[in-house]
N, C-alpha and C positions, 0 to 999 in steps of 0.2 A: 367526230372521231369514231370509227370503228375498233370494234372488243373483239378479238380471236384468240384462242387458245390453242396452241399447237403442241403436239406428242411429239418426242423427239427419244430414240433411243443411243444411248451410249455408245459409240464406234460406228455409228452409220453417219451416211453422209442424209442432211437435213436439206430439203429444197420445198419452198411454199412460195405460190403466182397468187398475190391478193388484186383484185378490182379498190383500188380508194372510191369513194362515193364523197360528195360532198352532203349538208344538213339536207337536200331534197333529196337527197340516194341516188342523185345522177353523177355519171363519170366526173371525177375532179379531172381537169385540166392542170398535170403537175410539171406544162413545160419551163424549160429554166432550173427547176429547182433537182438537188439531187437527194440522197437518204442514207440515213445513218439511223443506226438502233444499238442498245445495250439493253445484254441481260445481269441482273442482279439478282440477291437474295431476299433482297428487303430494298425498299426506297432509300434509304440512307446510308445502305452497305455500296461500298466499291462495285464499280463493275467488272465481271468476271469476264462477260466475252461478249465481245460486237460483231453483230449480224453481218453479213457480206448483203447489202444493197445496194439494188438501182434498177433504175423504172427500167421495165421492155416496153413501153408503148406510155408516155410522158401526157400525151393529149387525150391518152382514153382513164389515165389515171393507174396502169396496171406496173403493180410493184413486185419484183423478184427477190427473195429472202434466201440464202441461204449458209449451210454451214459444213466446213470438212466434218469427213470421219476424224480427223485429227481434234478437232475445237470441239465435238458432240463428245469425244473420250474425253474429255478433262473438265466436262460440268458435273456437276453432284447430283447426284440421282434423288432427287426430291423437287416440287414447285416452287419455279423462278417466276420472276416479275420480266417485264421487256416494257419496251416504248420506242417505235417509231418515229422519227420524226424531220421533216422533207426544210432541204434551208438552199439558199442561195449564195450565192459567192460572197465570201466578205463576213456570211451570218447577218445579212443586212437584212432577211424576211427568213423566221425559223417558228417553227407551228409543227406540233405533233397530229401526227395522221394517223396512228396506228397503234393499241396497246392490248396489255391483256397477260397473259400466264402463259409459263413453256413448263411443263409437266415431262420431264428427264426421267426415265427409264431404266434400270442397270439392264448391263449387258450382260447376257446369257450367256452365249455361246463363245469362247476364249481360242483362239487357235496358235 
């Protein structure tokens, strides 16, 4: 499973193209399966907001994350937790792919 940490500020809109790698670091093959992710506060805290995913390219392993300016304005500007992770129809094969920190930003500039 890959570790990323992504910047995200307050009222912009969040977009991240990850490559998945499987344990040898070559392309996972993630066809079939689709992706969901939440961010939290903590492991054991509620989740606050779910990523907008899904693979652009399922055979090369390449996964599109992203988040309105609407969902980036209503996180709390301090480090959140997230988790990845790719399931199949039914939840009949679910396995995390992706985890790591989303470090929220306040927003500056107010219009």
């Amino acid at each position: 499973m890959d570790i990323y940490t992504f910047d995200v500020y307050q009222g912009d809109k969040f977009t991240a193209g990850i490559n998945i790698n499987d344990d040898a670091g070559l392309p996972m093959n993630l066809s079939g399966y689709d992706a969901r992710g939440t961010i939290r506060t903590s492991y054991s805290a509620p989740g606050i907001q779910n990523f907008n995913c899904s693979f652009v390219n399922p055979v090369s392993g390449t996964l599109a994350l992203s988040l309105s300016s609407l969902e980036t304005s209503a996180l709390p500007a301090t480090q959140l937790l997230y988790d990845i992770e790719a399931y199949t129809s039914g939840d009949s094969d679910v396995f995390k792919i992706l985890r790591g920190y989303v470090n929220v930003y306040p927003e500056v500039t107010h219009v």
